[in-house]
C-alpha positions as CSV (number, residue, x, y, z in Angstrom):
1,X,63.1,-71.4,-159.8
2,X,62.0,-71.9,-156.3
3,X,58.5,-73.3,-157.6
4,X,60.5,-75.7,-159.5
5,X,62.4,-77.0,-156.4
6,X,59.3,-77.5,-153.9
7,X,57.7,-79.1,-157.0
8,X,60.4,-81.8,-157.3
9,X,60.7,-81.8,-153.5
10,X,56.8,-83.0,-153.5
11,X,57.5,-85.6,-156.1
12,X,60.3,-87.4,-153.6
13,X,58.8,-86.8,-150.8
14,X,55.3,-87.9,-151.4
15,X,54.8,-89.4,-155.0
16,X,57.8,-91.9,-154.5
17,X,56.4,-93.1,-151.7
18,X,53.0,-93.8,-152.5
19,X,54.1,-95.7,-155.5
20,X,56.6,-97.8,-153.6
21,X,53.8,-98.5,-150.8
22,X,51.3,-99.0,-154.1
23,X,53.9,-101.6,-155.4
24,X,54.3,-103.1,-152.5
25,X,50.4,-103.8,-151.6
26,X,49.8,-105.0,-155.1
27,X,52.5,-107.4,-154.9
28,X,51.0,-108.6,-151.4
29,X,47.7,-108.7,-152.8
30,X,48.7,-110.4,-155.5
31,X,50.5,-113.3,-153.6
32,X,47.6,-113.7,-151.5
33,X,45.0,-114.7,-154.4
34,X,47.3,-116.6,-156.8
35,X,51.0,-117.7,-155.0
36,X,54.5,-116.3,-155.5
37,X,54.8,-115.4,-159.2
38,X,57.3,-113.0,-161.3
39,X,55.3,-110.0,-161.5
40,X,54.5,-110.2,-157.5
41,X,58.4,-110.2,-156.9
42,X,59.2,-107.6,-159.8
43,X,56.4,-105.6,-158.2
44,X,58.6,-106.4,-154.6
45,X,61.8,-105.6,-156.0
46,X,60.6,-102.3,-157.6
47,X,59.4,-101.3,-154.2
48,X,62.5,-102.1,-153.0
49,X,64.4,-99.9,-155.1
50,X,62.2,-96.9,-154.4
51,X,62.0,-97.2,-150.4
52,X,64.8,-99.8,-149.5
53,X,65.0,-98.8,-145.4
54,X,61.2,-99.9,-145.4
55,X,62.0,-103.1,-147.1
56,X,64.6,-104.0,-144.5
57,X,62.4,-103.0,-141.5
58,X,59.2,-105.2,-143.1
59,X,61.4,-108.2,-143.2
60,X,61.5,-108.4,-139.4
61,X,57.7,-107.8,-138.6
């Protein structure tokens, strides 16, 4: 039982994460060699929805 909770504590706290900060390099990346395109914003937007207080902070830097 409490195996299962630090497991699903690990997903959240590091896996979610990494994927939004993954998303959100790709979709930089991406934008950088070919323009603004729909799978650079859906790859913005997804990031969004996993880590939303770093998508407000980035938008001032």
């Amino acid at each position: 039982m409490i195996q299962k909770r630090i497991a699903q504590w690990a997903v959240m706290a590091v896996a979610v994460p990494l994927a939004a900060a993954g998303a959100r390099r790709l979709s930089h990346t991406l934008e950088a060699r070919r323009g603004p395109s729909g799978v650079s914003r859906l790859l913005s937007r997804g990031a969004d929805v996993l880590r939303p207080q770093k998508a407000r902070r980035r938008r001032f830097w």
